[in-house]
C-alpha positions as CSV (number, residue, x, y, z in Angstrom):
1,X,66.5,-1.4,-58.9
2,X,69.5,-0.4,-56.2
3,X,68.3,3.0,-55.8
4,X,70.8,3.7,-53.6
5,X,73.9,3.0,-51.3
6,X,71.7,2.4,-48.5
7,X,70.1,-0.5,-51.4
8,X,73.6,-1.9,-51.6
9,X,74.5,-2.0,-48.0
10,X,70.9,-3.9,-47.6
11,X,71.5,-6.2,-51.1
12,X,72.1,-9.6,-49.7
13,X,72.4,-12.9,-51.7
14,X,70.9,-16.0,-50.9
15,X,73.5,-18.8,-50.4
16,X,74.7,-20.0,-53.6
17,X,76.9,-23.1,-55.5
18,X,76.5,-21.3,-58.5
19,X,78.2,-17.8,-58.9
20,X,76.4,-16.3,-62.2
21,X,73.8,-13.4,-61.8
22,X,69.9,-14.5,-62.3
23,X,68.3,-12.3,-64.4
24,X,66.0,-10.5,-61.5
25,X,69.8,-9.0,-60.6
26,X,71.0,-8.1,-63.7
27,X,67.5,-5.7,-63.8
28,X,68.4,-4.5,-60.4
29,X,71.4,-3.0,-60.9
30,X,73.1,-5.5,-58.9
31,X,75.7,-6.1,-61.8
32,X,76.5,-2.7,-62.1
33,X,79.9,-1.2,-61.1
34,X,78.9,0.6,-57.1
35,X,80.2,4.2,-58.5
36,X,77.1,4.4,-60.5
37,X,74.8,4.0,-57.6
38,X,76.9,6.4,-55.3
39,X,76.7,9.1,-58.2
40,X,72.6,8.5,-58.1
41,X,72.9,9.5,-54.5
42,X,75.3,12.3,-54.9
43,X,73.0,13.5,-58.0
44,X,69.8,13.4,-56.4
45,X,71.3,15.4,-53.0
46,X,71.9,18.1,-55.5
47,X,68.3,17.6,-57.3
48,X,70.2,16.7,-60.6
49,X,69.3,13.2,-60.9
50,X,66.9,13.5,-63.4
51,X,68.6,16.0,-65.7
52,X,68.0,15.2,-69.1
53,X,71.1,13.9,-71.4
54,X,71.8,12.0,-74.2
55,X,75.0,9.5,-74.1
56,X,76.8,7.8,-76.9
57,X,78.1,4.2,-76.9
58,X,80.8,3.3,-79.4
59,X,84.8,1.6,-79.2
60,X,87.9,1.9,-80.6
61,X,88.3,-1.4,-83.0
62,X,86.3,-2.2,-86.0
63,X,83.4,-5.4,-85.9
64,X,79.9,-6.7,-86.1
65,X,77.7,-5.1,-84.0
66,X,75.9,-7.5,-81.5
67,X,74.2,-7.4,-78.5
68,X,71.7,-4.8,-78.5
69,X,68.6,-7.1,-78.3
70,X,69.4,-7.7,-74.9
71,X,70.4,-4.1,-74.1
72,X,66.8,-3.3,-75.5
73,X,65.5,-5.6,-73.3
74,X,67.1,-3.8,-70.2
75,X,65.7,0.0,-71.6
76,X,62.4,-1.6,-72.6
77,X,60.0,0.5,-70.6
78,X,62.0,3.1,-69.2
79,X,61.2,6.8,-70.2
80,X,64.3,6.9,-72.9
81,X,64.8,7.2,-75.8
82,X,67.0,4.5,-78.1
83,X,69.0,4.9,-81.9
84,X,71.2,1.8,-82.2
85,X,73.5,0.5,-85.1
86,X,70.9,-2.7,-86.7
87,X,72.4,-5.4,-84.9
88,X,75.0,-7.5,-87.1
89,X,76.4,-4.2,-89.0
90,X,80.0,-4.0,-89.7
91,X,80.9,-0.7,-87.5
92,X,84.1,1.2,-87.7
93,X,86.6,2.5,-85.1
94,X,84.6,5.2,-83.0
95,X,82.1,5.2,-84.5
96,X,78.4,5.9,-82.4
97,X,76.5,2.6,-82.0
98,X,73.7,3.6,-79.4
99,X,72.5,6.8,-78.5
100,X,70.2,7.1,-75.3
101,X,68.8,10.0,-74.8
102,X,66.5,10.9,-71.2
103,X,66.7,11.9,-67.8
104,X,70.4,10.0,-66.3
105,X,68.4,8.7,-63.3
106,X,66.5,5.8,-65.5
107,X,69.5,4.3,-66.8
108,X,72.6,5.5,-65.9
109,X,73.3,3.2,-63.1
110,X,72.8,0.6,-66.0
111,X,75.7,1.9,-67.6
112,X,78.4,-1.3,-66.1
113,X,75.5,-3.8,-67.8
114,X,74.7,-2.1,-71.0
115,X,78.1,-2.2,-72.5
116,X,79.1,-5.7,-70.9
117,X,76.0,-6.7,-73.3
118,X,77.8,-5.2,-75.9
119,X,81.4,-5.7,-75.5
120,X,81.3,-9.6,-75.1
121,X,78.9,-9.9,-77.7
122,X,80.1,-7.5,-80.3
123,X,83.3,-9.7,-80.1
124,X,81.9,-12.9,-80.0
125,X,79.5,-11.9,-83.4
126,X,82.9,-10.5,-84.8
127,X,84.8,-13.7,-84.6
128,X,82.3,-16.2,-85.6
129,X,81.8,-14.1,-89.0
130,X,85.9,-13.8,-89.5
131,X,85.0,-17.6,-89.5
132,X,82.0,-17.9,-92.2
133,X,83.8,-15.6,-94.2
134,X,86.7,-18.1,-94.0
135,X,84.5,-21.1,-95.1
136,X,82.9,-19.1,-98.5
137,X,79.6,-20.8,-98.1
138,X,80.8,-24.1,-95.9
139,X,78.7,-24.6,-92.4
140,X,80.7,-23.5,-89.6
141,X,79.2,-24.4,-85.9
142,X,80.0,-23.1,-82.8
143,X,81.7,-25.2,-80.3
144,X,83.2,-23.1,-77.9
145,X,80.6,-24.0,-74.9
146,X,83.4,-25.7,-72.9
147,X,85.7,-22.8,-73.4
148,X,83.5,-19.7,-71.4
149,X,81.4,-19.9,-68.0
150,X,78.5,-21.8,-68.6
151,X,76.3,-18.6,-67.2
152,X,77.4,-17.1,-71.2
153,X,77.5,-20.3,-73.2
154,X,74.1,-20.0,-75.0
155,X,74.8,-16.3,-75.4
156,X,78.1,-16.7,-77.0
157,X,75.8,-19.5,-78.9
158,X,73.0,-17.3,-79.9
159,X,75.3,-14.6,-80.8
160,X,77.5,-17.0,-83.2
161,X,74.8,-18.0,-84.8
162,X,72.0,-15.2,-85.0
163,X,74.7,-12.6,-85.9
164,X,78.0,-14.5,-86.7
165,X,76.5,-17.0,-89.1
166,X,77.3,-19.6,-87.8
167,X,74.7,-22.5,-89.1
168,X,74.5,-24.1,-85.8
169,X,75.8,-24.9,-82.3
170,X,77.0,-27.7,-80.3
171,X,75.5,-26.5,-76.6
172,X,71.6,-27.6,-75.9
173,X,70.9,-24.2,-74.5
174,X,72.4,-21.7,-77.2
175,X,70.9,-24.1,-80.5
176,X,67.4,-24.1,-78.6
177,X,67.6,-19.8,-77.9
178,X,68.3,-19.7,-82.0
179,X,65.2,-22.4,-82.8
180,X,67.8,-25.3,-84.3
181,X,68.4,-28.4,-82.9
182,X,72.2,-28.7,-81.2
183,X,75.1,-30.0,-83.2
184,X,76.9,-32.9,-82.7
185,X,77.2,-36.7,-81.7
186,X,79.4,-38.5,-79.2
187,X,83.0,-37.4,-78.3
188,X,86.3,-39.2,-77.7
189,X,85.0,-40.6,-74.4
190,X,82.1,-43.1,-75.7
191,X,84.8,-44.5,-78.0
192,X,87.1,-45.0,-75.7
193,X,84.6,-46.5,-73.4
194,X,83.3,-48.6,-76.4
195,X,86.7,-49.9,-77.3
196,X,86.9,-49.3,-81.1
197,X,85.3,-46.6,-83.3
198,X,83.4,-48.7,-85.7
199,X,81.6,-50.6,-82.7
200,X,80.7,-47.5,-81.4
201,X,79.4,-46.4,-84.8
202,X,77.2,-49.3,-85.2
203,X,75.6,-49.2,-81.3
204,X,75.3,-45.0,-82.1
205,X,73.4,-46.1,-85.2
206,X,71.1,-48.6,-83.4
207,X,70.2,-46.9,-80.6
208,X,70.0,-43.4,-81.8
209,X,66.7,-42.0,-83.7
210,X,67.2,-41.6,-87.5
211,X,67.0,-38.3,-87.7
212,X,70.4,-37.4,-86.2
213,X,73.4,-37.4,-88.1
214,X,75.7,-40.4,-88.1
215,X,79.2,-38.2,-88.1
216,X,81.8,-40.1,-86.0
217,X,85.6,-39.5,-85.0
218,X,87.9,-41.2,-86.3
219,X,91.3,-40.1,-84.4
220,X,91.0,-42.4,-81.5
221,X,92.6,-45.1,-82.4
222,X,94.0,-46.0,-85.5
223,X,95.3,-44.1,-88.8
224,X,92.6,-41.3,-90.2
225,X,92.1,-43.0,-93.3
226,X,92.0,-46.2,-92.2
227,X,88.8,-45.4,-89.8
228,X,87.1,-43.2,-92.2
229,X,86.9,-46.5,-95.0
230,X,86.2,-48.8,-91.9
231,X,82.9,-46.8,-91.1
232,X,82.1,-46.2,-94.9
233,X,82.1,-49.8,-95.6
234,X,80.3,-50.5,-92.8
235,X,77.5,-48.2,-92.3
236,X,77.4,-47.3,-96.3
237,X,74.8,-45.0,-97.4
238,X,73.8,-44.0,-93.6
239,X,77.5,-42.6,-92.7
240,X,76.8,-38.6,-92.9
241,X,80.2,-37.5,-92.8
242,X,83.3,-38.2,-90.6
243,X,85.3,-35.7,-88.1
244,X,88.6,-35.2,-88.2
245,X,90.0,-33.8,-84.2
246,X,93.7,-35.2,-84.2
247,X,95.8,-33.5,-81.3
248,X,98.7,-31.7,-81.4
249,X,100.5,-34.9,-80.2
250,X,100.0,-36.1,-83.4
251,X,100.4,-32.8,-85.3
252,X,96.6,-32.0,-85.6
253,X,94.1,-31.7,-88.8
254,X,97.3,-30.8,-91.3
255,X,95.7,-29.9,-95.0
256,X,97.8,-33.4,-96.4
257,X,95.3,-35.6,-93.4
258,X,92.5,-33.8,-95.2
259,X,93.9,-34.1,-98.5
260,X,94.4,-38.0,-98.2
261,X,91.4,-38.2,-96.1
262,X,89.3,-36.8,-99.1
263,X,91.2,-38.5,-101.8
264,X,90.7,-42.2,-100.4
265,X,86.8,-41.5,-99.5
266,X,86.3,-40.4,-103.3
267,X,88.2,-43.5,-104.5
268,X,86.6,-45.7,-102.6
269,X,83.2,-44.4,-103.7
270,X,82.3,-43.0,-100.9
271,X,82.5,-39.1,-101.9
272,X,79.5,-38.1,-100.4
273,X,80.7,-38.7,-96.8
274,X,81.7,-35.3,-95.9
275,X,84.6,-34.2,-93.7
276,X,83.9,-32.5,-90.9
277,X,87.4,-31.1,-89.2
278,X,88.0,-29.1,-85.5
279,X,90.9,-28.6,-83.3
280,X,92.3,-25.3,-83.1
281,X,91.1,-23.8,-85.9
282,X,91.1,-20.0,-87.0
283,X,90.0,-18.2,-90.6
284,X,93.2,-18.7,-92.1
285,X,93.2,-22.7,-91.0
286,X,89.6,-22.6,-91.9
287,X,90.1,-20.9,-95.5
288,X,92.9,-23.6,-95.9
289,X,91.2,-26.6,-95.4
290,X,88.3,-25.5,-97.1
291,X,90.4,-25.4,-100.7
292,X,91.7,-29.2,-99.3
293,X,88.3,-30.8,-99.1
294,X,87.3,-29.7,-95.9
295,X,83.3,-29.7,-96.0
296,X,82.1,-28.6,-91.6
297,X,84.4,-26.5,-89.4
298,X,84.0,-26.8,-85.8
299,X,85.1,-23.8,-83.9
300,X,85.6,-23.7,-80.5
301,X,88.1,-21.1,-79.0
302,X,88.6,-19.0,-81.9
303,X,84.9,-17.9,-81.2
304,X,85.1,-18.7,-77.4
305,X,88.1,-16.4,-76.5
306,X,87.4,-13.5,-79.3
307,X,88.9,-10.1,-76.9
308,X,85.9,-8.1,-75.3
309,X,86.0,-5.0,-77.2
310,X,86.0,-2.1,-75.0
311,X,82.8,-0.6,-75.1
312,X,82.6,3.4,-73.5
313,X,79.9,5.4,-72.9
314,X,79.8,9.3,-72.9
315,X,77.4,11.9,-72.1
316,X,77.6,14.2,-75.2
317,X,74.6,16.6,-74.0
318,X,73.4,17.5,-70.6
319,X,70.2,19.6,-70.9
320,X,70.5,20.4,-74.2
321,X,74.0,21.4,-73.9
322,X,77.3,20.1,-75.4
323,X,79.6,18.6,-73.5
324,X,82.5,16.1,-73.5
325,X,85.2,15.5,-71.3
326,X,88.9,15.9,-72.2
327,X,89.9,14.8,-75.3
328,X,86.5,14.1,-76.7
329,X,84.8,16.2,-79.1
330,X,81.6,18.0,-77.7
331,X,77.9,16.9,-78.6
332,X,76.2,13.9,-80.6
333,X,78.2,12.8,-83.4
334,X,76.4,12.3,-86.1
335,X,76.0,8.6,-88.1
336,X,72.8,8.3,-90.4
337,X,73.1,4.6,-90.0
338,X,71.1,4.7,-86.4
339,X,67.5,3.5,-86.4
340,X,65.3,4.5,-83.8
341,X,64.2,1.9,-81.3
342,X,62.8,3.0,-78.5
């Protein structure tokens, strides 16, 4: 752990093309903001390093709690002791999530990390649920790898899934961390390179094993509907479902493309080839197409770009004493809904 400012001057790092943190410095302390190591040498000058307190973590918006698994794994083994919100609780403006209580020298310099954990995560869980919620009891999988650093991809995976509800993901790393196999098949760029989507269909279906899903796009190249009967026809009882990803160009996944879409499967007999749709979409888009015959939603940046809530952590008690800065109200608050952990 960076002890000290004398441990920052000496921290170097090796020579990197990647700029993401490896674990051994997220435990060090290296990701922390550098006032909380300079206060560990101001503190202990004093001999008040190791004076006990308890702080509180909570934020100003509403959510679903996520992310304390891996603050947990940060505490595990230090002398302090943990109360924490059950992870994937609904929470409410203010109120206390985690409670630490022990002496500030064993985690306060930890403070930066511990609510990064939670802020990202927290948002990310909150999101992906506004989502499930949306589809009333339809899969919705995360596919907003492309749309963070790749360093937080199978979190914001993990999370979506684990907490949000999501039923799967699309990125190898994040469906692996939850035990599920990733989501998805081939994208735009193997039918282009293929040159039409049912000859693509046909080389996916011979080359791939049978246990993964035959769901192909069918906005490439020609009309929706057109496609979707092409594949049906052709690849009958082994077609899992088709996805619908038109671009805004051509005015996206409207409810009439799923409408008609749905309408022409059934007719044709092929009403067990579900629709899955992506593109843009949000819980009101979501809710939407669901009533319109909508069966999978892919969601990408709705999840992706969800706003880190601002975590904050206070001391409320400084050996055994109230306290609180300005405008906050003196000593643990108290929420029943904690459970020890630590």
């Amino acid at each position: 752990m960076l002890n000290s400012l004398r441990d920052v001057t000496d921290f170097k790092t090796e020579k990197r093309r990647l700029l993401s943190a490896t674990h051994e410095e997220i435990r060090s302390g290296a990701t922390t903001d550098v006032y909380f190591v300079n206060t560990r040498d101001v503190l202990a000058s004093t001999g008040r390093l190791d004076v006990p307190v308890t702080a509180e973590i909570f934020t100003r918006s509403s959510g679903l709690f996520a992310g304390l698994a891996e603050l947990m794994e940060l505490l595990k083994g230090l002398p302090v002791e943990v109360e924490a919100l059950p992870e994937g609780e609904r929470f409410a403006p203010k109120e206390t999530l985690v409670r630490i209580r022990g002496p500030y020298g064993a985690f306060g310099v930890y403070e930066t990390t511990l609510l990064g954990f939670l802020s990202s995560s927290t948002a990310w869980a909150t999101a992906a649920r506004e989502c499930v919620d949306a589809a009333g009891g339809k899969p919705v999988l995360s596919f907003g790898a492309r749309h963070v650093h790749p360093a937080v991809a199978s979190v914001m995976d993990a999370v979506a899934v684990q907490v949000g509800g999501c039923a799967g993901a699309s990125s190898v790393l994040g469906a692996k961390l939850c035990g599920l196999e990733p989501s998805g098949t081939v994208p735009h760029a193997a039918v282009l390179i293929v040159g039409d989507t049912l000859q693509l269909a046909r080389a996916y279906d011979a080359a791939l094993p049978a246990g993964l899903g035959r769901v192909f796009l069918v906005d490439t190249f020609k009309d929706e509907c057109e496609e979707s009967l092409r594949l049906a026809e052709a690849l009958g009882d082994r077609l899992d479902a088709i996805r619908l990803d038109t671009p805004g160009e051509r005015g996206g996944v409207t409810l009439d493309l799923v409408r008609e879409v749905r309408f022409r499967l059934d007719q044709a007999g092929f009403g067990r080839v579900k629709i899955v749709v992506s593109g843009g979409l949000n819980p009101k888009r979501i809710a939407d197409l669901a009533e319109v015959g909508a069966d999978v939603f892919g969601v990408g940046s709705y999840i992706a770009h969800a706003v880190p809530m601002d975590m904050t952590m206070d001391l409320k008690e400084i050996d055994g004493r109230s306290v609180a800065k300005r405008g906050r109200l003196p000593g643990v608050l108290a929420n029943d809904r904690l459970v020890r952990i630590q």
